[in-house]
C-alpha positions in Angstrom: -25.9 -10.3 4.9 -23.0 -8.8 7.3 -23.5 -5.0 7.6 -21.2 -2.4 5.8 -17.7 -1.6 7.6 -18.7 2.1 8.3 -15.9 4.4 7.6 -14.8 7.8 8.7 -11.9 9.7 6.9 -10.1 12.8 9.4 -7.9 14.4 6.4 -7.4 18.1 6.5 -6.6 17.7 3.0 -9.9 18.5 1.0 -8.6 16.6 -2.2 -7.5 13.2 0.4 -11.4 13.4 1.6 -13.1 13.7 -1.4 -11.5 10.9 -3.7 -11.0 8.4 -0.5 -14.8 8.9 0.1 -15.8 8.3 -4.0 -13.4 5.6 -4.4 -14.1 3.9 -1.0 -18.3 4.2 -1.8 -17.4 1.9 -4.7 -15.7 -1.0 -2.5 -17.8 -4.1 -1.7 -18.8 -3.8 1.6 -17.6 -0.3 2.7 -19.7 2.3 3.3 -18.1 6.1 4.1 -20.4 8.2 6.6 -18.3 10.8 7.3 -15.5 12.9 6.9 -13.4 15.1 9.3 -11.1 18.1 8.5 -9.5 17.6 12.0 -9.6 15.9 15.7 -12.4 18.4 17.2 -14.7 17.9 13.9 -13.7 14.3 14.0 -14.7 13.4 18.0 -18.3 15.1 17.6 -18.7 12.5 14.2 -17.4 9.3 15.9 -20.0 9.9 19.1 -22.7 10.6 16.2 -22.1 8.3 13.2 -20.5 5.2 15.2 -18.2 4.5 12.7 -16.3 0.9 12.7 -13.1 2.0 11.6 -10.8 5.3 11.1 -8.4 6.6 8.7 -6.3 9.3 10.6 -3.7 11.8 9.0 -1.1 13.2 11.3 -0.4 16.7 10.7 -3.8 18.8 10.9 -4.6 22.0 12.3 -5.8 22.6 16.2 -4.7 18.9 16.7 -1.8 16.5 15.6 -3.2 13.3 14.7 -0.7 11.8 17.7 -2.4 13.9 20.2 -5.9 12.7 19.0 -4.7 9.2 18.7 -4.0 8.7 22.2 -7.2 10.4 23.5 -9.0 8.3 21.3 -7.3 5.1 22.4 -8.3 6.1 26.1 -11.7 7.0 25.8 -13.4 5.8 22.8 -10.7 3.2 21.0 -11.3 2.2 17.5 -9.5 0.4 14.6 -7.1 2.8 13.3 -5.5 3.2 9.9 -2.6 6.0 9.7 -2.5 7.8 6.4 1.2 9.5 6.3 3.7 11.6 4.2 6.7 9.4 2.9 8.7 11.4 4.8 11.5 10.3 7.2 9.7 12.0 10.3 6.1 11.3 8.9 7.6 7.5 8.8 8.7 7.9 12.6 5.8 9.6 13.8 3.7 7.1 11.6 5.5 4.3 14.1 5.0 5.9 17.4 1.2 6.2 16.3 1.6 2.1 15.9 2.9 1.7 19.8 0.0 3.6 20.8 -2.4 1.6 19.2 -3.3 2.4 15.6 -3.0 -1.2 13.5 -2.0 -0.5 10.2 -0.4 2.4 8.3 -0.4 3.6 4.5 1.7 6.0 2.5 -0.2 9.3 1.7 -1.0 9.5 -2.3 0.8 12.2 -3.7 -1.8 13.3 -6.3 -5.4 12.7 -6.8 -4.7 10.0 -9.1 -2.9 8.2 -6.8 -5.3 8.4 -4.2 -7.4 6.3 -7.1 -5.4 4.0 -7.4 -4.5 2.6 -3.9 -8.2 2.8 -2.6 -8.0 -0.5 -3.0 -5.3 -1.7 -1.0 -7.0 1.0 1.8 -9.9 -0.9 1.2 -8.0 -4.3 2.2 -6.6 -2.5 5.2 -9.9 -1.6 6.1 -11.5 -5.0 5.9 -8.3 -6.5 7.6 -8.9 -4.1 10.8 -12.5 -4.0 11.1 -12.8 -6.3 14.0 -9.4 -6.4 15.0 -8.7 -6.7 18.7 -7.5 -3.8 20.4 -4.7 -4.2 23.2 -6.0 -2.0 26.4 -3.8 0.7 27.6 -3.2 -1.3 30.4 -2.0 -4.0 28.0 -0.1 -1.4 26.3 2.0 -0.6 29.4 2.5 -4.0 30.1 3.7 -4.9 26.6 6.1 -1.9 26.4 7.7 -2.9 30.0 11.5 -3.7 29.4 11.5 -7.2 28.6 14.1 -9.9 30.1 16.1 -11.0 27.1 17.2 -14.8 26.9 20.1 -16.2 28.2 22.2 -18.9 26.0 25.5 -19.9 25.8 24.6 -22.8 23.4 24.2 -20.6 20.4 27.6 -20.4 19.5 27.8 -23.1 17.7 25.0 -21.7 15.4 26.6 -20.2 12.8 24.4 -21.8 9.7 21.3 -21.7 11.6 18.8 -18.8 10.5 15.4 -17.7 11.8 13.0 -16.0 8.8 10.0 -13.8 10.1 6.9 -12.7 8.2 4.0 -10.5 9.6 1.3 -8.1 8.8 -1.5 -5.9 10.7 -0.1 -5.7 14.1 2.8 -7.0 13.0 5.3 -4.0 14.1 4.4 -4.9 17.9 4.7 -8.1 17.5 7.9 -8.4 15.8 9.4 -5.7 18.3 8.3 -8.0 21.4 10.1 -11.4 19.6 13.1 -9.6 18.6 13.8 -7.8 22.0 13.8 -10.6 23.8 16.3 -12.6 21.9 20.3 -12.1 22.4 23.1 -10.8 20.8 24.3 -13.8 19.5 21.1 -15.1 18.2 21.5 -16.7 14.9 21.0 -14.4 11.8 17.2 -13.1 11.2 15.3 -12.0 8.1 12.2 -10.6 8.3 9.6 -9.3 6.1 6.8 -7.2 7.6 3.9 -5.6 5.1 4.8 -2.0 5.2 5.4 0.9 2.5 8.7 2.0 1.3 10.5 4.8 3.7 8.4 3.2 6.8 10.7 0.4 6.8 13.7 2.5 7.4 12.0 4.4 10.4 11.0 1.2 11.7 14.6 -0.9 11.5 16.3 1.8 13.5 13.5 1.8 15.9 14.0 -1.7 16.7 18.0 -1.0 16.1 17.8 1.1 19.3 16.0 -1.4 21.6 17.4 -4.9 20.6 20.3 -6.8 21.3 20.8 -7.7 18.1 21.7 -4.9 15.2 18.8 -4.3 13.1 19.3 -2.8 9.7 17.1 -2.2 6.5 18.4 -5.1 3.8 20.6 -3.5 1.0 20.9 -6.3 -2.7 23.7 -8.8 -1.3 23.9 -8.2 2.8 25.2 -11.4 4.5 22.9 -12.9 6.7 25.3 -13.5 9.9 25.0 -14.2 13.5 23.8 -10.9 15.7 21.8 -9.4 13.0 18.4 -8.8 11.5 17.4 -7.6 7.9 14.3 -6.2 7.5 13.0 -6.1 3.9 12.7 -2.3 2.4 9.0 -1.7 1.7 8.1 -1.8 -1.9 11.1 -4.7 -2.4 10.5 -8.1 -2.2 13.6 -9.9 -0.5 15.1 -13.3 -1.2 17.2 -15.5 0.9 20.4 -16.6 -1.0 23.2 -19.3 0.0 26.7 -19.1 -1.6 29.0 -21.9 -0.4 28.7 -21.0 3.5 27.5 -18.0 2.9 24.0 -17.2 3.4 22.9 -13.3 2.1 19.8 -11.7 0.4 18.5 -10.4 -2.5 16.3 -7.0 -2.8 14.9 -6.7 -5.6 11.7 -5.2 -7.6 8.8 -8.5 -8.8 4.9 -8.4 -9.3 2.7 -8.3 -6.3 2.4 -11.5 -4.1 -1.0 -11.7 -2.2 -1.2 -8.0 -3.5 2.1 -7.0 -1.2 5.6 -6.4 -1.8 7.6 -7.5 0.0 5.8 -10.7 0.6 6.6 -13.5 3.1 5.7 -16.3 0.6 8.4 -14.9 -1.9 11.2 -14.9 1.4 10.0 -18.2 2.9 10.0 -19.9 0.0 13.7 -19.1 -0.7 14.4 -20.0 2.8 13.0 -23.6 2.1 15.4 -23.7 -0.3 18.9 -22.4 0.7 18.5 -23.2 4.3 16.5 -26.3 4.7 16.7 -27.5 8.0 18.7 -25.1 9.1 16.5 -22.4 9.3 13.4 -21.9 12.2 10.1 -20.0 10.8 7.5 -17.9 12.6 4.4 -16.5 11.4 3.0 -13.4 13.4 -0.1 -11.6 12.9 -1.8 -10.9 10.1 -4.7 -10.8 7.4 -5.1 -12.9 4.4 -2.6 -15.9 3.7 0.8 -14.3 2.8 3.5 -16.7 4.3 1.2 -20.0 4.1 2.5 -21.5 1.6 5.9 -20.6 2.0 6.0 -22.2 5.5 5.0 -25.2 3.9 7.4 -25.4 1.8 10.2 -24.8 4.8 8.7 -28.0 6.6 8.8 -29.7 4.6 12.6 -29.1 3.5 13.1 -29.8 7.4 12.4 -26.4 8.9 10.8 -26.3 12.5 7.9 -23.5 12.7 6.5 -21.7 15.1 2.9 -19.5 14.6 1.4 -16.9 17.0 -1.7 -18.3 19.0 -5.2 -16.6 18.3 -5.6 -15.3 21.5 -2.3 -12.5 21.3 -2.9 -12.0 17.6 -4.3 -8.7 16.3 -5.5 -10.8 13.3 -5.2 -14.2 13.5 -5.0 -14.7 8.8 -1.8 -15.5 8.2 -1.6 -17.9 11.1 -4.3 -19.7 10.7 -3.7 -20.1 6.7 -0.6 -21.9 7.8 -1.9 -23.6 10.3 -4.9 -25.0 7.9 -1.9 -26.2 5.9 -0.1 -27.9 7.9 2.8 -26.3 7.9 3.0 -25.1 11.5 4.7 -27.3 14.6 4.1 -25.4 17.6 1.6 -22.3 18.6 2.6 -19.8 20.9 1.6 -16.7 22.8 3.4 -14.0 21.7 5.8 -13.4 24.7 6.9 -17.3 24.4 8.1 -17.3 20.6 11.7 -16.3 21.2 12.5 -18.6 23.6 10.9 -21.1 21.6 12.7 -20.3 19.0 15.8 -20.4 20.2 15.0 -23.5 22.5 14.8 -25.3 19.1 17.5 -23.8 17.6 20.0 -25.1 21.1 18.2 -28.2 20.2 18.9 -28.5 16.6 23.0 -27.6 17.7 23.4 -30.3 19.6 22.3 -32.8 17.3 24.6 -32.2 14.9 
């Protein structure tokens, strides 16, 4: 039998601590041995109790979670899970906790009954990280270097070509790397990325300032056009849409898929069916098989798709449920997928 994903919870919130420690204790496979009231408390427990992952909140006395973060990361790195405020600068600092290494990041319950009830899903982040590579600092610098963004006249004549996007745990690094390198007249992009509501806002604008391309949280009915990329809200699923030679998107509310909303089954199967062959698919990191299915379902409607090798993947899930499938055509290292991308898509232009 595999051992127990040892836990430790740093919360200066007394209530956060006690109800994440019962409710976690009751989740197959996890085991809590500690808890932390901030950073100082929180470094003496990780060099005694060893645990395998962290959850981390970011405003606590003596030392911000951000400060600790990046200590940690240096010295002693660990799987991190940020527990946050849904609020706009919890959301932000939430994001630059991401870039410095923490892998996934969850909305701070409100009330003790909330806490309750989303120990599950915290117990599915926790299972998706344990064992999760962690990118070195060095790696780190290397990845956050400016990148050289692709050249190409070709795509002008792309106008009903579309690339759809789908990612999870370490998904907000990857999807910044792709998207940074591709230029400003890249065909249209939709992307969904497992995240909670508010985070998703942060996040757009984030990538809004260092892309080509504009970058905007989807709004019910935005046009999917060349130059831009819609990233679904959080807690929205979003649906790719055609009208005449119009492409656009639904946001709207659904049940769960794969327990997440949004999910990237729910937007690659509508891209399957609106855009056929006209559209190029990528899966990027991930846990669990969110995305699988719906990739299928684009190749075979025509699509081309591309999925993140092992080797650059945080968590290789969703790749390799695709993959499995068969629904994948080629497999690349992360800093090749854009060109690839839009090396098919120059392809795919002048065949018409």
């Amino acid at each position: 039998m595999p051992d127990d994903i040892k836990v430790l919870i740093v919360d200066d919130s007394a209530v956060v601590r006690k109800v994440f420690s019962q409710q976690l204790s009751k989740q197959k496979g996890i085991i809590v041995v500690g808890t932390a009231t901030d950073p100082y408390v929180a470094r003496d427990k990780i060099i005694k109790l060893k645990p395998d992952v962290i959850t981390l909140d970011i405003e606590m006395p003596r030392m911000d979670g951000i400060t600790f973060l990046g200590k940690l990361m240096k010295y002693h790195p660990l799987p991190v899970i940020i527990v946050s405020s849904l609020t706009t600068k919890g959301s932000k600092i939430a994001l630059e906790a991401l870039s410095l290494g923490a892998l996934e990041v969850i909305s701070k319950p409100n009330s003790a009954y909330s806490v309750g009830d989303m120990s599950i899903q915290l117990a599915e982040k926790i299972r998706a990280v344990y064992g999760a590579k962690l990118l070195s600092r060095v790696t780190r610098k290397a990845d956050n270097a400016p990148m050289t963004t692709i050249e190409s006249k070709a795509l002008s004549a792309t106008t009903n070509k579309i690339i759809a996007i789908g990612a999870s745990t370490g998904g907000t690094e990857a999807i910044k790397k792709v998207l940074t390198q591709l230029p400003r007249n890249s065909p249209g992009i939709v992307v969904v990325q497992h995240m909670p509501a508010q985070f998703t806002t942060s996040f757009a604008q984030r990538l809004d300032e260092l892309c080509q391309m504009t970058v905007k949280e989807a709004q019910n009915g935005d046009t999917v056009t060349n130059g831009q990329v819609l990233l679904a809200p959080g807690n929205y699923h979003m649906i790719f849409k055609r009208s005449g030679a119009r492409y656009y998107v639904e946001v709207k509310n659904g049940p769960l898929v794969h327990y997440q909303r949004p999910a990237v089954d729910v937007l690659f199967k509508s891209v399957a069916k609106y855009a056929g062959a006209n559209a190029v698919g990528i899966i990027l990191t991930g846990m669990g098989k969110d995305g699988a299915a719906g990739m299928l379902n684009m190749k075979e409607s025509g699509a081309t798709n591309i999925a993140q090798d092992e080797n650059s993947c945080v968590v290789f899930g969703m790749p390799r449920e695709a993959i499995k499938l068969g629904a994948v055509d080629h497999v690349h290292d992360i800093n090749n997928i854009a060109a690839k991308a839009i090396n098919i898509i120059e392809k795919q232009g002048k065949d018409i």
